[in-house]
Every structure is written in C-alpha cells, then in structure tokens.
VOPAGU-2260 file (C-alpha; in pm, 1 decimal, decimal comma):
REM VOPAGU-2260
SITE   aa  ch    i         X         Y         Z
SITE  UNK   A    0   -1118,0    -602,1   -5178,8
SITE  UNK   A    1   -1057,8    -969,9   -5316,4
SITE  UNK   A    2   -1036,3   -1048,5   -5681,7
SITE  UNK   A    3   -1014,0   -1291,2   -5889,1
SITE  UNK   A    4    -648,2   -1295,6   -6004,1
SITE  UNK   A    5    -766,6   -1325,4   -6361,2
SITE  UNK   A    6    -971,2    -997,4   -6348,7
SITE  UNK   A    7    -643,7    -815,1   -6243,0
SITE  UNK   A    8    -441,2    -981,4   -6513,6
SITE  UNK   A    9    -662,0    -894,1   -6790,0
SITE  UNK   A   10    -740,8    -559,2   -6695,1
SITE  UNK   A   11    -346,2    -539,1   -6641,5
SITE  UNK   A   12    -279,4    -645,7   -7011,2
SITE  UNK   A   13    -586,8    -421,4   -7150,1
SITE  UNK   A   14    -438,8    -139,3   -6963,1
SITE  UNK   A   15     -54,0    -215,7   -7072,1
SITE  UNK   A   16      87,6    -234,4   -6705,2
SITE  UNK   A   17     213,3    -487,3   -6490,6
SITE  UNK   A   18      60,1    -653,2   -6139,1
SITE  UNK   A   19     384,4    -693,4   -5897,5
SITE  UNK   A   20     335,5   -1050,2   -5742,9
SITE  UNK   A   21     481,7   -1073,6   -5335,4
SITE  UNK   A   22     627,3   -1411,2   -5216,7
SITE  UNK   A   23     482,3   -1389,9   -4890,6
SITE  UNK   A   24     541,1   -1594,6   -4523,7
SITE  UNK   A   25     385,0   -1417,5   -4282,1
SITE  UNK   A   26     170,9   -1165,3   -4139,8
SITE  UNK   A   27     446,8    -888,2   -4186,0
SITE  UNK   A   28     481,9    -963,9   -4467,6
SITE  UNK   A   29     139,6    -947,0   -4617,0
SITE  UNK   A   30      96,8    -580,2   -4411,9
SITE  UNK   A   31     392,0    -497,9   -4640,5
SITE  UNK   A   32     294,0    -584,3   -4953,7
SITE  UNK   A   33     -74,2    -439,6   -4927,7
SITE  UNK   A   34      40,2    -158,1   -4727,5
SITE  UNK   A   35     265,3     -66,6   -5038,2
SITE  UNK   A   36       7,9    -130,9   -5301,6
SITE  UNK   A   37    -246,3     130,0   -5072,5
SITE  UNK   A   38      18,6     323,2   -5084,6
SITE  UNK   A   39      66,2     378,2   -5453,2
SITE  UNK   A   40    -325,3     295,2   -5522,0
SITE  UNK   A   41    -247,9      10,0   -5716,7
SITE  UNK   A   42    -357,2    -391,9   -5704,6
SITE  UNK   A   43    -139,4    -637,8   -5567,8
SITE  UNK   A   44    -128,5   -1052,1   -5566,7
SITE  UNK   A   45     -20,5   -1213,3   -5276,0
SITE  UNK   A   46     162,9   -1530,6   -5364,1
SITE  UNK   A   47     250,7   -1810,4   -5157,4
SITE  UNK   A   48     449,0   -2089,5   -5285,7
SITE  UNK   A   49     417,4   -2451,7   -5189,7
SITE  UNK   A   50     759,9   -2533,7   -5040,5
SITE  UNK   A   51     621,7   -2255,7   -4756,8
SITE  UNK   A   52     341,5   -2512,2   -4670,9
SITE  UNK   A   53     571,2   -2702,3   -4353,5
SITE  UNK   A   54     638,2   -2400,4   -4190,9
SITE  UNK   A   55     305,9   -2197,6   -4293,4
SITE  UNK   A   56     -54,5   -2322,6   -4176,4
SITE  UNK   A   57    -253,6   -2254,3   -4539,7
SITE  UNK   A   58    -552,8   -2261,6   -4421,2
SITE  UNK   A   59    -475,4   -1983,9   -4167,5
SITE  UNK   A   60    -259,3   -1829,6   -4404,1
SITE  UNK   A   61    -524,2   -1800,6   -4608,1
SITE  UNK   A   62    -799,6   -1675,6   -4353,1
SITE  UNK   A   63    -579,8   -1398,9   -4271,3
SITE  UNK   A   64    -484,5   -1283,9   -4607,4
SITE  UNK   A   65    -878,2   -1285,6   -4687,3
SITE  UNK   A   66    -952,9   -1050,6   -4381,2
SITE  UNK   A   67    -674,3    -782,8   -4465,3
SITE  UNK   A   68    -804,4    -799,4   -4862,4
SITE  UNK   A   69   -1151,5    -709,7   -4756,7
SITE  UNK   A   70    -993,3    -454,1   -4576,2
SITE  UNK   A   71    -824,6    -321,0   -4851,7
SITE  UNK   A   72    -868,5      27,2   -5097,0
SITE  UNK   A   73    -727,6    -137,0   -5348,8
SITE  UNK   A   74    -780,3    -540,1   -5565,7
SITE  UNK   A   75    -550,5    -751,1   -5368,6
SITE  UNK   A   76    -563,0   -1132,2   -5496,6
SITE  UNK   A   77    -411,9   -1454,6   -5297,7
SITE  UNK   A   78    -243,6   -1663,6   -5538,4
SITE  UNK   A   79     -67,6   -2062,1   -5468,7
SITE  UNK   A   80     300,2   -2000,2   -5636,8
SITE  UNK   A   81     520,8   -2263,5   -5784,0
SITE  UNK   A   82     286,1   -2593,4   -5639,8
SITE  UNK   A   83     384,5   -2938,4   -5788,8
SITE  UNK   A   84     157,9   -3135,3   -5599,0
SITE  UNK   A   85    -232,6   -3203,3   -5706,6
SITE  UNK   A   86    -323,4   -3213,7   -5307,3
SITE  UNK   A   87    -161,3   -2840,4   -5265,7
SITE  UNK   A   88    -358,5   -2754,5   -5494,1
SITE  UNK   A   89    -698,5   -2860,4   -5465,8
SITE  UNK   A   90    -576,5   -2754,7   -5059,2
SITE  UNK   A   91    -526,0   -2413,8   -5111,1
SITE  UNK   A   92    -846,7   -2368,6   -5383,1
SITE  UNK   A   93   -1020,5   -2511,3   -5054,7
SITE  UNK   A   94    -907,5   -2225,5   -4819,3
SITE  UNK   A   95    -977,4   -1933,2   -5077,6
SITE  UNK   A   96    -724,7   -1869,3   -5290,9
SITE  UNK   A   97    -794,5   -1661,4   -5630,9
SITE  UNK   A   98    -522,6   -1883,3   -5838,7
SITE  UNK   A   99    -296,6   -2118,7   -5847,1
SITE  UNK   A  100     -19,3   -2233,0   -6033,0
SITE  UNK   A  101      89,3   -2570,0   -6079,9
SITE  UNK   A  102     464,6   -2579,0   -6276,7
SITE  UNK   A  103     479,1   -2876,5   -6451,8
SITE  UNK   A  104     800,1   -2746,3   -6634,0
SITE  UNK   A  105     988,3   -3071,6   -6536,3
SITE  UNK   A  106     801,6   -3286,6   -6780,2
SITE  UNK   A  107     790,2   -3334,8   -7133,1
SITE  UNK   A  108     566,8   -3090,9   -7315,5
SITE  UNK   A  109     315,3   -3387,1   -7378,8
SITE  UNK   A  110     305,6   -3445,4   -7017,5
SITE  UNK   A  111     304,2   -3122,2   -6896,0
SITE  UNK   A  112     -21,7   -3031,2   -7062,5
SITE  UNK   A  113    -182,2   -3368,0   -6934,5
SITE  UNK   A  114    -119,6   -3262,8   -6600,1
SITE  UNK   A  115    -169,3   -2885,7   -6656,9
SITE  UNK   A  116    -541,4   -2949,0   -6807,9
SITE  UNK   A  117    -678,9   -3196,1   -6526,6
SITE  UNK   A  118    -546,7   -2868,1   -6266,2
SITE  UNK   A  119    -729,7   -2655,1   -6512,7
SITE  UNK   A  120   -1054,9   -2864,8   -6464,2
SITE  UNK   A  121   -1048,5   -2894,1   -6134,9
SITE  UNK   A  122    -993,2   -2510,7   -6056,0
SITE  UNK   A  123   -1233,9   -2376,9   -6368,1
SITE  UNK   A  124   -1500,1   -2533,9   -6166,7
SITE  UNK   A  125   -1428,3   -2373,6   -5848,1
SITE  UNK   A  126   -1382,8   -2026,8   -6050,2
SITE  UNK   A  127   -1005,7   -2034,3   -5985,8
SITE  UNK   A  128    -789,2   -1939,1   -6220,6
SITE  UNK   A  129    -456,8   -2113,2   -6360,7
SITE  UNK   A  130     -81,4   -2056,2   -6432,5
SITE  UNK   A  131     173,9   -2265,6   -6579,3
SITE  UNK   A  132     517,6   -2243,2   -6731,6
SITE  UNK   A  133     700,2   -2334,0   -7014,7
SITE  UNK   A  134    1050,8   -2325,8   -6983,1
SITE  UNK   A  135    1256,8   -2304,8   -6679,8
SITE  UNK   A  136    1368,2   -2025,4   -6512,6
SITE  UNK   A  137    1778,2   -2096,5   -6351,7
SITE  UNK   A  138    1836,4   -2059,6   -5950,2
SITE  UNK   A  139    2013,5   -1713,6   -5903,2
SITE  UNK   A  140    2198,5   -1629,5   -5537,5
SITE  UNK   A  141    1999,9   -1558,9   -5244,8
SITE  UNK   A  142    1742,8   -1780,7   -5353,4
SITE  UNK   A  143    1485,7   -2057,9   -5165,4
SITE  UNK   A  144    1364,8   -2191,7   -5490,9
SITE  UNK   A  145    1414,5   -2525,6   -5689,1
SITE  UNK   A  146    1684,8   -2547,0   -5949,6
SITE  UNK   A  147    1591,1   -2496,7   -6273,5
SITE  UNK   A  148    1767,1   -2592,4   -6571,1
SITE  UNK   A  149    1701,4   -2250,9   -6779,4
SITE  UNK   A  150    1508,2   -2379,9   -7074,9
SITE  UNK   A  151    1390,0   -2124,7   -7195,7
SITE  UNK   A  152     976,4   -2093,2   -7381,6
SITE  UNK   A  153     963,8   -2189,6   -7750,0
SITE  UNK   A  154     669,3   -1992,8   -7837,0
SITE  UNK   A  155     523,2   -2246,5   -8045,9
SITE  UNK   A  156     547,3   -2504,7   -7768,3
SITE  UNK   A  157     364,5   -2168,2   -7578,8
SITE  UNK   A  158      70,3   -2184,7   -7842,3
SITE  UNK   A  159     -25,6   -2585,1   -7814,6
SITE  UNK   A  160      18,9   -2525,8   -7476,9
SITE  UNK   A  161    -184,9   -2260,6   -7412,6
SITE  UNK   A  162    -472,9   -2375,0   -7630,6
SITE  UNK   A  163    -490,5   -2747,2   -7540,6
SITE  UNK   A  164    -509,5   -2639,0   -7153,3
SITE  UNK   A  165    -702,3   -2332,1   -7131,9
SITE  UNK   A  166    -460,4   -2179,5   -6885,1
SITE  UNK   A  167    -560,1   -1850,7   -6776,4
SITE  UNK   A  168    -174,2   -1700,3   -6799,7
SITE  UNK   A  169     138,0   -1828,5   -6854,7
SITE  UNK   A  170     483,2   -1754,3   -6735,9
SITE  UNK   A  171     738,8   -1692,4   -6934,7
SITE  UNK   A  172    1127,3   -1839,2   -6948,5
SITE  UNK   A  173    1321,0   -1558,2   -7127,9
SITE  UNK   A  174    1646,3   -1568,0   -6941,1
SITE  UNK   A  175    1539,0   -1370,6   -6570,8
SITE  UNK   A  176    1646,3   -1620,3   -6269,2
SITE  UNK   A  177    1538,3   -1709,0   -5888,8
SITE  UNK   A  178    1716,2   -1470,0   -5661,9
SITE  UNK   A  179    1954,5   -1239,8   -5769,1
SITE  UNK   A  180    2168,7   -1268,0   -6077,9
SITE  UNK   A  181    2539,2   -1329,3   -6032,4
SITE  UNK   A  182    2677,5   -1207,6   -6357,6
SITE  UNK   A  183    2520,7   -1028,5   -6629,7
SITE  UNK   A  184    2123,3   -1043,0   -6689,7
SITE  UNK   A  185    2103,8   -1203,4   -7055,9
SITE  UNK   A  186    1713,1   -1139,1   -7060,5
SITE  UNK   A  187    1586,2   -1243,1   -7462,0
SITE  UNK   A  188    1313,4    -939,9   -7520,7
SITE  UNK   A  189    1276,7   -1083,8   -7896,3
SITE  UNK   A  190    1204,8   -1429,1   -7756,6
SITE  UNK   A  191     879,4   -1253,2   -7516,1
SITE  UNK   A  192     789,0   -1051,6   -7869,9
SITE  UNK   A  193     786,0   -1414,3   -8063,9
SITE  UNK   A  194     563,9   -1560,9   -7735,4
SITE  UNK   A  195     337,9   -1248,8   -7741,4
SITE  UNK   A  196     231,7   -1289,5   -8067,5
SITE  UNK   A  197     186,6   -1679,8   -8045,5
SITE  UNK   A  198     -38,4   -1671,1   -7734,0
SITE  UNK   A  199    -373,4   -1403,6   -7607,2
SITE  UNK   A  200    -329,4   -1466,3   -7244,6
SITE  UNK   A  201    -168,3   -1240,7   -7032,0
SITE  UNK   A  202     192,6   -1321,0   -6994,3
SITE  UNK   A  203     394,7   -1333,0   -6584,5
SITE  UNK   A  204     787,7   -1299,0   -6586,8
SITE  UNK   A  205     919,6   -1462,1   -6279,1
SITE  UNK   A  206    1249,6   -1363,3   -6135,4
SITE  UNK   A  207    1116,7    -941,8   -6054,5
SITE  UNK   A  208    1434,8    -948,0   -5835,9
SITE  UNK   A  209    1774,1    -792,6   -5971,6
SITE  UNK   A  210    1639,9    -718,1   -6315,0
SITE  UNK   A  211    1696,6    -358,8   -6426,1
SITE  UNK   A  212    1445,2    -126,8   -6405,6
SITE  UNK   A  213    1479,5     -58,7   -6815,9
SITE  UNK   A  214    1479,7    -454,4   -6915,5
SITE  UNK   A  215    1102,9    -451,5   -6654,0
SITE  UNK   A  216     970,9    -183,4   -6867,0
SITE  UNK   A  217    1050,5    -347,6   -7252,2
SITE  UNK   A  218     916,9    -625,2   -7062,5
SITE  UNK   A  219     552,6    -450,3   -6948,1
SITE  UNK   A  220     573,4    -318,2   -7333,4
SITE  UNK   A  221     640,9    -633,1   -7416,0
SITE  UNK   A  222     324,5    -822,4   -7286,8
SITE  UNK   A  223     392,2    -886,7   -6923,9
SITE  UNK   A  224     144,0    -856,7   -6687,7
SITE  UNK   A  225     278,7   -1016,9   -6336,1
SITE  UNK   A  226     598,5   -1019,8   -6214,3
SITE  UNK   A  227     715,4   -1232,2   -5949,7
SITE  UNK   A  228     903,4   -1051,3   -5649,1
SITE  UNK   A  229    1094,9   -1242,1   -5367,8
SITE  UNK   A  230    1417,0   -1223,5   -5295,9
SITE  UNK   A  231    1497,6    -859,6   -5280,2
SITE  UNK   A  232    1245,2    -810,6   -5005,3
SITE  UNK   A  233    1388,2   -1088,1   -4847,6
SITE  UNK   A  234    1759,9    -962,2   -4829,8
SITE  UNK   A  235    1606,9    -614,6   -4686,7
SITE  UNK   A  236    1467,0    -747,3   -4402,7
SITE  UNK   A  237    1769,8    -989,3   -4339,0
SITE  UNK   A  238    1964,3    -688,3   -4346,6
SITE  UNK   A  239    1785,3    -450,0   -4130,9
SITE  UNK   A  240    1755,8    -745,9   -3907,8
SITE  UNK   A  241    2150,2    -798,1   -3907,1
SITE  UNK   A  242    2152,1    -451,6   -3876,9
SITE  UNK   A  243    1970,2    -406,0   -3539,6
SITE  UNK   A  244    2142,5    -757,4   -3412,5
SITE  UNK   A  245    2455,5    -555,3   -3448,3
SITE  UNK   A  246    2371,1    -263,8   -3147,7
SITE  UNK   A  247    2467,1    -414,6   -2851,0
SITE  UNK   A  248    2131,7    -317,6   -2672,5
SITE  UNK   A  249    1926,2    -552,0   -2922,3
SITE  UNK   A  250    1918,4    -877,8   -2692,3
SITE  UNK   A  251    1661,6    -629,2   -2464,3
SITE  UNK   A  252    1461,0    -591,0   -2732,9
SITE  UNK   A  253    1115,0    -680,4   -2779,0
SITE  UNK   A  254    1022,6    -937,9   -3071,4
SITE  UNK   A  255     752,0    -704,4   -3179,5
SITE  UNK   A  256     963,3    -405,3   -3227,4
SITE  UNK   A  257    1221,5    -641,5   -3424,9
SITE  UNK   A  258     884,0    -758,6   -3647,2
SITE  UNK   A  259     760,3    -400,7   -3681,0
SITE  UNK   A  260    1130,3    -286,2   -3783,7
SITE  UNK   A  261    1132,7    -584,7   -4042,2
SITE  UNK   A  262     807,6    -521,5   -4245,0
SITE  UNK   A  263     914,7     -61,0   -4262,7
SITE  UNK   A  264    1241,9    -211,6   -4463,5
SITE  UNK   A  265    1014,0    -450,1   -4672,8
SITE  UNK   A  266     757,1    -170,5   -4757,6
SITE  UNK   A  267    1015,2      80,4   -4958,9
SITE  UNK   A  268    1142,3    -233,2   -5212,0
SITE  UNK   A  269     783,2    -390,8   -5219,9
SITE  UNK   A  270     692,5      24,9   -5300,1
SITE  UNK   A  271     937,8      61,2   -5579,0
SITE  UNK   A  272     790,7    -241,4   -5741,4
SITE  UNK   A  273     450,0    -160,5   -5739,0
SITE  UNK   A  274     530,2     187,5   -5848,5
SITE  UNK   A  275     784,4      58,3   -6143,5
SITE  UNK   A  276     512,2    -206,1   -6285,7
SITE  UNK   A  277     245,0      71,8   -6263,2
SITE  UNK   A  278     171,1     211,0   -6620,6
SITE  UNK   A  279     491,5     154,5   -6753,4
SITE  UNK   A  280     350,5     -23,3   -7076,0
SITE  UNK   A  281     179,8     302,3   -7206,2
C-alpha cells in the first residue's frame, strides 16, 4: 500500500524504530527493496535522488513504483532524495511521490530556510511532505553523491530551522558519510542527543552504508527514524555481476538471468537493513 512518508516517520518515532530508506534506479531494484521489506513485514521508502533524473524517466519511474506499492503487504512510500532544483521538485510531486527533499545545505542558514519554506509551501498544498538538512554529510568511497564539506548540525541552527519552515523531518549531520567510510567512523551520538532535544520532528541519518550495526542502534535510541541506504547494495550487485562476468560461459548469457541474479544479491543487504532498523529503539 502507498503512504504518505510522514505517516511512516511518525509512527516510526512513536514506535522507537527506524524506516530503512533504498536509493533506487530501476525496476530490480525496487523488487528488491519491497521484496525485502515483505519479507521481514516491515515499511519501506523508496528514494530516488535527483542526479538519477538523465538516466531515469520520473514520471515512469514513478508509475511503476506506484503499481508495485499498491501491490504491496506492507506501507511502502516513494520519496525524491537529495533534489536541488525547484523544477525536480514540483516534477516529481507531479508524478506521485509521497516526499521530497530539497538539500539546501550549501547556503547560508538564512538562505537555506528561504528556500526550504517556499518547497514547504508548495508541497504542504499538494499533501507532500518535506525533508531538509542541516549540515553536510562528507563523500565516503564507492560513492555517486555530491561532495560535502562535513559540517556537521548545530542543534540550535536545527531549532530556527525547523520551526521557521515547518519541515516535516530533518536529516541529521553527525559525522556518517556517502559511501563507505575509509578510515574510522567518528559518528557524534551526543551531538544527535543535543538535536533531539532541540527539535519534535522525526530525525533521518543519511550515510546507512558502512556504519556499524551498534553506532545504527544508539542512533534509533537516539531519535532516528530513516536511514538512508545506497551504496552497500550497490557494491553487491557490482560484485555478483563481476562475479558471473568472470565464468567464461557468461557472454551466452541472457540479460534477464544477469538482472534476476543482480536484484537475489541486493535482497540479503537491503534484508539486513530492514531487519536491523526494525524495533531496535525499544
């Protein structure tokens, strides 16, 4: 079934678990992600960010997303990730999707909630809900997104922000990156406590991939409520992919037995996700 993304947030935070967020590009990939959620009876928010938009058709993107969620057992939600541009958004609100967020984290705080409260306006009155950011989260290895310089969110900063822009959640800089990390994770727990207690809505940690499994569950107990997962489903189809390239028989094979193989390696991480957020707060 479709639902709102803000529904699934809130009962997410009332309930003290997290909601794992899929970067998604294609059909497999979307079979994957709600195929896992069924799997573990749990919701799941399909995210696609705006830098997929050359290579992805959003309206059909959408169309299809909206015909496996009425499908579904289980609150599936189609969410606009990382979107800069005013016409991406108001596109994909167009076409269906539940949320959107609009990262305006490259401006000055004044201008950030300028922007961020004309996006809020516009999607309010369509009944979409909103995300921004505060902060930036830093571009780890293996990763297709932006560099970011790794501000990370001063909570009071968090608290104008939030209340001068009605935002419906907010993400969360507290040290996670894009991709995977290539040293140490230095992820500031105390910094999400101080952000908790300076702002009511629920709270998304971006950067799902690499982080330990014990620094995800502070985090849930913590106040998260979304995390964003990419790049670890990413590397395991790449690798089952570079896998099957290596058998000398695979230049007979069929591109919809190379698909199929593709999305079984994406379900198990996309599973252990789902599972992991799942509860963890209580």
């Amino acid at each position: 079934m479709l639902v709102n993304t803000k529904q699934i947030l809130e009962d997410a935070q009332r309930g003290q678990y997290a909601v794992a967020a899929f970067n998604v590009y294609n059909l497999e990939t979307v079979q994957a992600a709600i195929g896992a959620a069924e799997k573990e009876g749990q919701p799941v928010i399909i995210a696609l960010g705006e830098r997929y938009f050359p290579t992805v058709d959003v309206e059909g993107f959408a169309a299809l997303v909206l015909a496996l969620a009425a499908k579904s057992r289980v609150p599936v939600a189609l969410h606009l990730d990382h979107a800069y541009e005013k016409s991406s958004i108001v596109r994909a609100i167009r076409c269906g999707f539940t949320s959107v967020m609009y990262d305006g984290s490259k401006f000055a705080l004044e201008e950030n909630i300028a922007r961020t409260k004309e996006i809020v306006e516009i999607a309010h009155m369509a009944g979409v809900s909103v995300e921004a950011e505060i902060g930036s989260v830093a571009r780890g290895a293996f990763s297709d997104e932006e560099e970011g310089d790794g501000t990370l969110t001063d909570p009071e900063s968090a608290r104008r922000f939030v209340a001068e822009t009605g935002v419906d959640f907010l993400a969360a800089a507290i040290g996670t990156v894009h991709g995977m990390y290539t040293g140490e994770p230095k992820i500031d727990l105390a910094l999400l406590d101080r952000i908790r207690e300076a702002v009511h809505v629920p709270l998304v940690l971006h950067g799902g991939s690499g982080t330990p499994d014990d620094v995800i569950t502070k985090a849930i107990r913590a106040g998260i409520c979304k995390i964003n997962v990419n790049t670890e489903v990413s590397m395991a189809a790449v690798a089952q992919l570079l896998e099957f390239s290596a058998d000398p028989s695979a230049g007979k094979a069929h591109l919809s037995t190379i698909m199929a193989n593709m999305q079984q390696a994406m379900e198990p991480v996309m599973t252990k996700f789902v599972r992991l957020l799942a509860h963890k707060g209580r």
